[in-house]
C-alpha positions in Angstrom: -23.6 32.4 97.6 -25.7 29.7 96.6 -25.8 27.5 93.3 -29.4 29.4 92.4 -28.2 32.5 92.6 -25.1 31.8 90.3 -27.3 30.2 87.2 -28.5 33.6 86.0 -25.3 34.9 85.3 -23.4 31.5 84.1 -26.9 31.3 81.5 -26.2 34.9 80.4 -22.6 33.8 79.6 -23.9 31.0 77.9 -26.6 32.7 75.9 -23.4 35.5 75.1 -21.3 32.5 73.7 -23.7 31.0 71.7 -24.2 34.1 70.4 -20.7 35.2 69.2 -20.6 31.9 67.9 -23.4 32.6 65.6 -22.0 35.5 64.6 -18.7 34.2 63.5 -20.0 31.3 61.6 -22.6 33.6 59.5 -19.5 36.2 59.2 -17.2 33.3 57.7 -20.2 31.9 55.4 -21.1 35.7 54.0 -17.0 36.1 53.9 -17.5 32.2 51.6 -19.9 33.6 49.5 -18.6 36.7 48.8 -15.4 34.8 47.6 -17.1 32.8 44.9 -19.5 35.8 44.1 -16.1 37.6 43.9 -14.8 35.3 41.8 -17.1 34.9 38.9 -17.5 38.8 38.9 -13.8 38.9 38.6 -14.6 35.8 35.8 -16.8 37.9 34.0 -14.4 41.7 34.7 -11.7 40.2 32.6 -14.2 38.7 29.4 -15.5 42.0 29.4 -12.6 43.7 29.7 -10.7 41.8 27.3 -14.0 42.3 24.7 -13.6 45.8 25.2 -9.9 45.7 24.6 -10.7 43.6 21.4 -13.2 46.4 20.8 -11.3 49.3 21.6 -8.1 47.4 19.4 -10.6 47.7 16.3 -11.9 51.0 16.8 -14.7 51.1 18.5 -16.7 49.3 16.0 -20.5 48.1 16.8 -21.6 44.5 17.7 -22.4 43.3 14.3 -19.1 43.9 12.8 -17.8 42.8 15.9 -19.0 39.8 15.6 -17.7 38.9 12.3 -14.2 40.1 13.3 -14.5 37.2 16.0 -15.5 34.8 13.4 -13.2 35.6 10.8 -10.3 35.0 13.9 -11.8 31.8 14.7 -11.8 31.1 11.1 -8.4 31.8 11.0 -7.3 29.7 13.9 -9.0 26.8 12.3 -6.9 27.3 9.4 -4.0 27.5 11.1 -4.9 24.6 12.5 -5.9 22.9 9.4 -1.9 24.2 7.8 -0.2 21.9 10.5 -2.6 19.1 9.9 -1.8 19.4 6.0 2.2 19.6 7.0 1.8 16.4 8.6 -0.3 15.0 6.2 2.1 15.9 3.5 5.3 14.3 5.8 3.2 11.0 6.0 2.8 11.0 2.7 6.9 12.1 1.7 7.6 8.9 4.0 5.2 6.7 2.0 6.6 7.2 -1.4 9.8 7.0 -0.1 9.1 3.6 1.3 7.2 2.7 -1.8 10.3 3.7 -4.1 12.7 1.2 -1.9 9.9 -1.7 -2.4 10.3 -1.1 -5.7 13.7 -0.8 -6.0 14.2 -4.1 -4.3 11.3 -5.7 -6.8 13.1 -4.8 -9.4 16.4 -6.1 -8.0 14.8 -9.3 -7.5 13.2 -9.6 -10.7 16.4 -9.4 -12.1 18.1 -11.7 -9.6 15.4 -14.4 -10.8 15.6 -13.4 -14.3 19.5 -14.2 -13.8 18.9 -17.6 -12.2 16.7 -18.5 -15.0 19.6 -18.0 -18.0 21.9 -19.6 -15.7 19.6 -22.7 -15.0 18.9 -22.6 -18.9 22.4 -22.4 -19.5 23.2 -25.3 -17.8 20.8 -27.6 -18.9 21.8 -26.7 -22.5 25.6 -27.6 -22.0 25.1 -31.3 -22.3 23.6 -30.5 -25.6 26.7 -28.3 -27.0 28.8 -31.6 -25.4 26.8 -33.8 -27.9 26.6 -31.9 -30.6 30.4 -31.5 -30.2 30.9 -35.0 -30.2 28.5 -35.9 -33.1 30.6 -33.5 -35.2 33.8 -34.9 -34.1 32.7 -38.8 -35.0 30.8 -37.5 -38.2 33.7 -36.2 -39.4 35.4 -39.4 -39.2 32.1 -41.3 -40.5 29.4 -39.5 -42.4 27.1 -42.4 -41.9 27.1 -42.0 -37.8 26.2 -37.7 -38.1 22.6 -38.3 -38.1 21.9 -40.9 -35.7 24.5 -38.4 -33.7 22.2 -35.7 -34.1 19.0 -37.5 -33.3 20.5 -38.2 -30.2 20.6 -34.5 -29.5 17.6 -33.7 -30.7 15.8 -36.1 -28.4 17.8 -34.7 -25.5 17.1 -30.6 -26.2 13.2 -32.2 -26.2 13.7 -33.5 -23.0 15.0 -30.9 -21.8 12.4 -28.8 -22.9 10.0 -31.3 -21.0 11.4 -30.7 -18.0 10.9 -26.6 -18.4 7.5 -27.3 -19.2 7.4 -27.2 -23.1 5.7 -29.5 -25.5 6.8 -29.5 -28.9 3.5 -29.0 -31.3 2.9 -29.6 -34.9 3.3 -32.7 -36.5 2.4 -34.2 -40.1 -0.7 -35.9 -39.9 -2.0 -33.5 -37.2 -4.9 -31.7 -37.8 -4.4 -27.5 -38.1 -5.1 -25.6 -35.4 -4.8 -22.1 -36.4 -4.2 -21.3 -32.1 -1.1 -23.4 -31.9 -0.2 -23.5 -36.1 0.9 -21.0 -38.7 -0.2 -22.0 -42.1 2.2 -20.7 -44.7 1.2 -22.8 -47.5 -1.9 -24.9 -48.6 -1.6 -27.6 -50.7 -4.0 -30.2 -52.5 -4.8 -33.0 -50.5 -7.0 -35.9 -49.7 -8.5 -34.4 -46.2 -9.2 -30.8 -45.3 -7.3 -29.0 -42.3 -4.0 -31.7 -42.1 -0.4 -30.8 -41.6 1.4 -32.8 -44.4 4.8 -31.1 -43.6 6.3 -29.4 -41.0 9.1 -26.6 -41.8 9.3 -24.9 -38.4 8.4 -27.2 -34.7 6.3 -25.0 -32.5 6.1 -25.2 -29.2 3.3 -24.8 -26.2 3.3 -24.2 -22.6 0.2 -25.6 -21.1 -2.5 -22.9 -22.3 0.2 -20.5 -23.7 1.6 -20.6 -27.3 5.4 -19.4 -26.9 6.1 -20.2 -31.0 3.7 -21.1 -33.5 4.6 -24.4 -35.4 4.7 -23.1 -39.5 3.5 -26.0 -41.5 1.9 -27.0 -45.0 -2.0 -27.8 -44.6 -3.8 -30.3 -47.3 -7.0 -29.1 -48.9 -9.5 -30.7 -51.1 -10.4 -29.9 -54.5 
């Protein structure tokens, strides 16, 4: 046989190929489609069947009551929703006031720590004072004559001690009252107006604060 007479047949076998081959790749795109087509209807099956379970769970009631049934559920997710966020809300804030009541705590422990260290600081610097008071007692006993110049001596030291914590002693004759840092308790006839003539009672300032108010005699003209 020759090669002519063989083409017809090996083209028909061709053209049959080509054709099956067709076939199977339309066959596996429909067999595609249907999948997804399947897929959403199967999507859409089970929201309407689970609506119409929701329906049929309430009775078989119509849309619009329906409707708010759904809404009053979503509502009450939300709240459930908005229960746990108040729970935590409410632990936050359990663990804030129980950290603000151990600040606290330890404030006040301080304060009173530094309140202690103060006394004891005053304390100390007033011991040399008892010391010379002591010893001005103990020599004016002897001699009468030495007591005061004794107790000067410790006066000048409590004032210097008193410098050093920041106090200046205020009200002094001759000064001129100031009723913010002087206590009149008696006026008396004098040459000027406003002047301390006597003093009764030292006051003492720190800086812009009175802590006592110096009680003195002020001079007045007729």
């Amino acid at each position: 046989m020759s090669d002519d007479h063989k083409t017809p047949g090996t083209t028909r076998e061709n053209l049959k190929f080509v054709a099956d081959a067709n076939e199977k790749v339309d066959s596996s795109t429909v067999d595609s489609d249907s999948k997804v087509i399947d897929a959403e209807w199967s999507s859409d099956m089970a929201a309407q069947d689970e609506e119409a379970d929701l329906q049929e769970d309430f009775g078989g009631i119509d849309e619009n009551m329906f409707a708010q049934v759904q809404e009053m559920m979503s509502k009450m997710e939300k709240a459930d929703e908005l229960e746990k966020e108040n729970a935590d809300l409410k632990g936050r804030l359990g663990r804030l006031a129980a950290d603000f009541e151990n600040y606290r705590r330890r404030t006040q422990e301080d304060v009173a720590q530094a309140e202690g260290q103060g006394v004891s600081k005053a304390a100390e610097a007033m011991m040399p004072v008892f010391d010379d008071v002591q010893r001005a007692l103990s020599i004016g006993s002897e001699d009468a004559s030495k007591l005061i110049p004794g107790l000067q001596a410790v006066q000048n030291k409590v004032l210097t001690i008193f410098a050093g914590l920041g106090l200046e002693a205020t009200g002094h004759a001759g000064e001129t009252f100031d009723p913010q840092w002087h206590e009149a308790i008696q006026v008396v006839a004098g040459d000027n107006d406003d002047q301390i003539t006597q003093v009764y009672q030292t006051g003492f300032r720190m800086g812009d604060k009175l802590v006592r108010p110096a009680r003195v005699v002020v001079s007045k003209k007729d």
